[in-house]
Structures are given as C-alpha cells and as structure tokens.
C-alpha positions in Angstrom: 100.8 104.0 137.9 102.5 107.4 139.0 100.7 110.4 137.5 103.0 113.1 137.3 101.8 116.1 138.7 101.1 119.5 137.2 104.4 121.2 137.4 106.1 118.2 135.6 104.2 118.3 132.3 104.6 122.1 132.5 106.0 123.8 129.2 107.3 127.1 129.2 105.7 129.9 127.2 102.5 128.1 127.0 99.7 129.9 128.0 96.2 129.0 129.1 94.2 131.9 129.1 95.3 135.4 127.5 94.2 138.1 128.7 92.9 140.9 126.4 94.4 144.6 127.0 92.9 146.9 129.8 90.2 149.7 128.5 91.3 151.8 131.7 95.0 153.0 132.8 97.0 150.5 134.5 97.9 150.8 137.8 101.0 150.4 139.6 101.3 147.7 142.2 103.0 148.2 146.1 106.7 147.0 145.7 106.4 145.0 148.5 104.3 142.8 146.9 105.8 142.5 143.4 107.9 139.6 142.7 110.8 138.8 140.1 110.1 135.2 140.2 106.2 133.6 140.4 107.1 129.4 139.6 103.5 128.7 138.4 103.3 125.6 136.0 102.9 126.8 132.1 99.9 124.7 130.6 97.4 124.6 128.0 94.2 124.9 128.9 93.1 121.6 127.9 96.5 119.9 129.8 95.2 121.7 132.6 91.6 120.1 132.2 92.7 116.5 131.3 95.2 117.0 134.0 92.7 117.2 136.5 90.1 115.3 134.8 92.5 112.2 135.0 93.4 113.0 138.8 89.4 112.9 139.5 88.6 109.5 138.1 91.0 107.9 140.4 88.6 109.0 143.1 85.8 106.8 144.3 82.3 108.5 143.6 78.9 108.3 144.3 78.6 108.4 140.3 80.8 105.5 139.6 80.1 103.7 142.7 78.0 103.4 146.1 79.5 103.8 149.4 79.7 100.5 151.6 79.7 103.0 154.9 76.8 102.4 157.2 76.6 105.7 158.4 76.4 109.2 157.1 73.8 108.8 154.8 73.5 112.0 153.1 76.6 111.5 151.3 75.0 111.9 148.1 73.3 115.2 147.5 70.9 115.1 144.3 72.4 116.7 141.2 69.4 119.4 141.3 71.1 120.7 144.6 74.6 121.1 143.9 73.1 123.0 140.5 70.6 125.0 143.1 73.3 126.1 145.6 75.4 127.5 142.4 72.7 130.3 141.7 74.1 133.7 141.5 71.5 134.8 145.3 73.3 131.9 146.9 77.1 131.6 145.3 77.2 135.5 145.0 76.4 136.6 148.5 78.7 138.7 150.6 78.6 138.0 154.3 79.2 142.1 154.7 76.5 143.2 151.9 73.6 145.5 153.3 71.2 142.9 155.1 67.7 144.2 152.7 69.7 142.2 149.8 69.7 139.1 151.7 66.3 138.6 152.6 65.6 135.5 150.2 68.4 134.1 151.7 67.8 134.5 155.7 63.9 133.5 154.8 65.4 130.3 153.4 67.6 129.8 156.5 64.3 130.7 158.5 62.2 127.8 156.6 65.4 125.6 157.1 65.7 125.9 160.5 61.7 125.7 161.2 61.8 122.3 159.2 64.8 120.8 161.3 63.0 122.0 164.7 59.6 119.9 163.6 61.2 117.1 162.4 63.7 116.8 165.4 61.8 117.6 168.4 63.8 120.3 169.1 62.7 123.6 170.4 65.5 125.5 168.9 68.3 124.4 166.4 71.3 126.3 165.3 72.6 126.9 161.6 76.0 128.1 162.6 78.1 125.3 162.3 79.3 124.8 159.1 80.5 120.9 158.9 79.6 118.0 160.8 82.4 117.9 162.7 81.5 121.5 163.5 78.0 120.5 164.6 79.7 118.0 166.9 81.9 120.7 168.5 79.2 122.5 169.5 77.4 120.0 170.4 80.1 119.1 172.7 80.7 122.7 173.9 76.9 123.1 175.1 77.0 119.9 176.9 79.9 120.9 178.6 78.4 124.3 179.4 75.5 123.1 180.7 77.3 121.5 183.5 79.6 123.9 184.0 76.2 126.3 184.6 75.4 124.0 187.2 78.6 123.9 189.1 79.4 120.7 188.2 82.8 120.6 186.9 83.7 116.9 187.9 82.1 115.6 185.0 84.5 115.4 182.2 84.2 112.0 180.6 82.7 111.3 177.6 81.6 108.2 176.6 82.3 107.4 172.6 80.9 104.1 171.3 83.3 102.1 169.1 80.5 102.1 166.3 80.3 106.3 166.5 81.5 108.1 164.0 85.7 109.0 163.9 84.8 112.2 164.8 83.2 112.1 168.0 86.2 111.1 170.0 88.1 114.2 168.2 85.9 116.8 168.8 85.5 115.5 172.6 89.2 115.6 173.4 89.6 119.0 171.4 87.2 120.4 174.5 89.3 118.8 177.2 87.2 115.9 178.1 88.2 112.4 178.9 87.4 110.3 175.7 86.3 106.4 177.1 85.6 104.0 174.1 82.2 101.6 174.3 82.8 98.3 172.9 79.5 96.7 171.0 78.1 93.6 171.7 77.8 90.3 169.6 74.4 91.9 167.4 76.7 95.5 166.9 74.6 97.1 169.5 76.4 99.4 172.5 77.2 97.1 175.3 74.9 97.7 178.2 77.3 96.3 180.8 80.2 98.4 179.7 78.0 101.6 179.4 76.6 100.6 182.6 80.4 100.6 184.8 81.1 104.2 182.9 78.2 105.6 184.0 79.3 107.6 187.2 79.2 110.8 188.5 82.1 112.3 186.1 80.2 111.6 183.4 79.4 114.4 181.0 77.8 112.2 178.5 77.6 109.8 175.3 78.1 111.1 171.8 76.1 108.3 169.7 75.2 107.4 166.2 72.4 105.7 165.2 71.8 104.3 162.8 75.4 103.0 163.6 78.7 103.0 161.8 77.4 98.9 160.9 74.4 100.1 159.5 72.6 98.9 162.4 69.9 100.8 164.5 70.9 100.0 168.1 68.3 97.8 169.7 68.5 98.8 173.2 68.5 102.8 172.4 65.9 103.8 175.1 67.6 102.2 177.6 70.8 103.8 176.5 69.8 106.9 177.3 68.1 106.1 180.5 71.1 105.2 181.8 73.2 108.1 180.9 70.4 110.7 181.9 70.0 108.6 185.3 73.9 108.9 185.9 73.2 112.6 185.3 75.1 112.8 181.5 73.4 113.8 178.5 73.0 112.3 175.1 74.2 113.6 171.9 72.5 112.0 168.7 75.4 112.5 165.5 73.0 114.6 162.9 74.4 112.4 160.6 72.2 109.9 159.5 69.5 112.3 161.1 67.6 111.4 157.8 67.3 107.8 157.9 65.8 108.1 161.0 62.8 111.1 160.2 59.6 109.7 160.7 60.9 106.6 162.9 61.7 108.6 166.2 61.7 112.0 167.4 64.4 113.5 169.6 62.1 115.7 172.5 63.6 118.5 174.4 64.6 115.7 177.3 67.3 114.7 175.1 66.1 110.9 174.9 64.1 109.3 171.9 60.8 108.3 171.5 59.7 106.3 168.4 56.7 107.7 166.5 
C-alpha cells in the first residue's frame, strides 16, 4: 500500500494551529528574507498527527517487536530514560549559557565518565563523541595518531572482521586507511590464519566486536589481540555491546582483555 505523503492530503485554508494576536508591536521583517510564496502543506491538526501516527507504525520497534541483530545491544533504552533525558536541566540547556548553570549537568557527565573508566579499565575515557559511529572515528583517529607520534607512518591497514559492525570499515577508510576484511571461521569466530597473514608491519590495527554481529563471543579473543599487539597494531573493542560484556572482562590500559 502507497501512503500518500503529507503534501497530497493537503487542503487549502485549513489551519492547524492559530495563533492568538501579539500583546507587543509587530515588527517588520529584512526584505531579503520575506517570501511571496511559502508551499507548506495546509492540515488539520489531527491529519497531521494520524498522518504521522500511520507512517510510524510501518516502522519496526522495540515496542512491537524484538530485534534479531546480535550486536548492539543497547538498542532499547528503558522508557524511564527517554522520559529522564526530556527534563527541562537536560532538554533546556544551551551549550553558550554561563557555565555556574550547568553544574548538575557537568557533575552528571563527571559521574558518567567515572563509571565508564571503572567498568572499562580505562584510565581515561572521552564524552565527546556524540554517536557510535562518532566514537569509532575517534577511535580510529587516536590509533592513527599514536603511530604517527612514533614515526611510524607505514602502517595504514586496518584490519575489519566480517562479523564487525558496518561501521568500522566506514569510519577506517574516512581516515585514509587501507580497510582489509577478516573472514570468520566455521564456529563465527575471526579466523586465526587469515588474521595471522595480515598481521605485518603496515598494520595499524583491528577494529573488533564482540560480542559479534552473530551474537557470538569470539572464542579465541586473547589470542586475537596477542597477535595484533605482537605485529605492533592495536585493538579497538566497538563500545557497542560494551554492556553485555561488564562484569565478564575488563579492557586494561594495554589495550587487550582479561576476563574477570
């Protein structure tokens, strides 16, 4: 069935909202940008609700249905958060506002930040990415950085394993690197003898997931990351399913995992 779209059950001279008149004197707009013609569609409000309302169930949901993906886990957020993050000291804030009327805020991204550090390993961790392709990029970009700090600048492969996230490959070849696919073995684990012949000394590293795309944690992890750190590459572990993974391993500054 072909729903049509908003402009095509548009009626003109009806109105959604009216607006009542203005208690102060109006004010004249720049002619430059006045228009004599603004084609928006004319709609009730309630066409424009079941409009949408009809365009939304047509979308798979967490609410209507689970998600057969074996990765990225947090794809559903508990109602209580999305109600949380729509509080007026979170959905309000200016990024320019004077900084003492943000303290909840930044002591909440403190706490944040402290939690991810204990429960990771890590002895620092970042905010600033805002997606998790973001997080990927820098990821990426500090790996690529770190051997640039050390003059070497012959290492500009990346190894991507073929049950990583569609991401991983994208945010590599954005930086300039050479993306190399790793096929998985017969169990859905990486295979060790393909890792093994990429392993050389252009090798910046190996953006993996784990659990993996299957749904599978990779049997052979530790000796994944042997490998790559022994071939002089680092690792980079997709915060994706980061939660179904807390309390199973840690992830210590040496970049490899340990399991707790």
């Amino acid at each position: 069935m072909v729903n049509p779209t908003i402009f095509e059950i548009s009626s003109p001279g009806r109105t959604g909202v009216t607006f009542p008149e203005p208690d102060v004197p109006a004010a004249s707009l720049p002619e430059t940008l006045l228009r004599d013609n603004l084609p928006l569609p004319e709609l009730s409000e309630v066409d424009v609700i079941r409009h949408f309302t009809r365009l939304s169930q047509l979308n798979h949901s967490v609410d209507t249905g689970y998600y057969p993906l074996g990765s990225c886990t947090m794809k559903y957020n508990p109602k209580i958060n999305e109600e949380t993050s729509r509080l007026p000291g979170f959905a309000y804030l200016h990024p320019l506002q004077p900084i003492e009327t943000v303290q909840g805020a930044l002591g909440l991204l403190y706490e944040t930040q402290e939690w991810l550090k204990e429960i990771s390993g890590f002895d620092a961790m970042s905010l600033q990415p805002a997606a998790g392709a973001h997080g990927e990029l820098t990821g990426v970009l500090i790996m690529r950085a770190y051997h640039r700090s050390r003059g070497d600048t012959k290492r500009v492969k990346m190894l991507i394993p073929d049950s990583a996230h569609g991401t991983n490959p994208a945010s590599s070849a954005m930086i300039g690197l050479k993306v190399v696919q790793i096929p998985s073995d017969a169990r859905g684990n990486i295979d060790l003898d393909a890792l093994k012949a990429e392993c050389d000394d252009t090798l910046a590293g190996l953006m993996i997931t784990n659990p993996n795309t299957l749904g599978l944690f990779d049997e052979n992890l530790t000796e994944i990351c042997d490998t790559v750190h022994k071939a002089g590459g680092l690792v980079y572990g997709d915060g994706a399913n980061l939660n179904a993974i807390i309390r199973l391993f840690i992830i210590p500054p040496c970049n490899s995992w340990r399991k707790l």
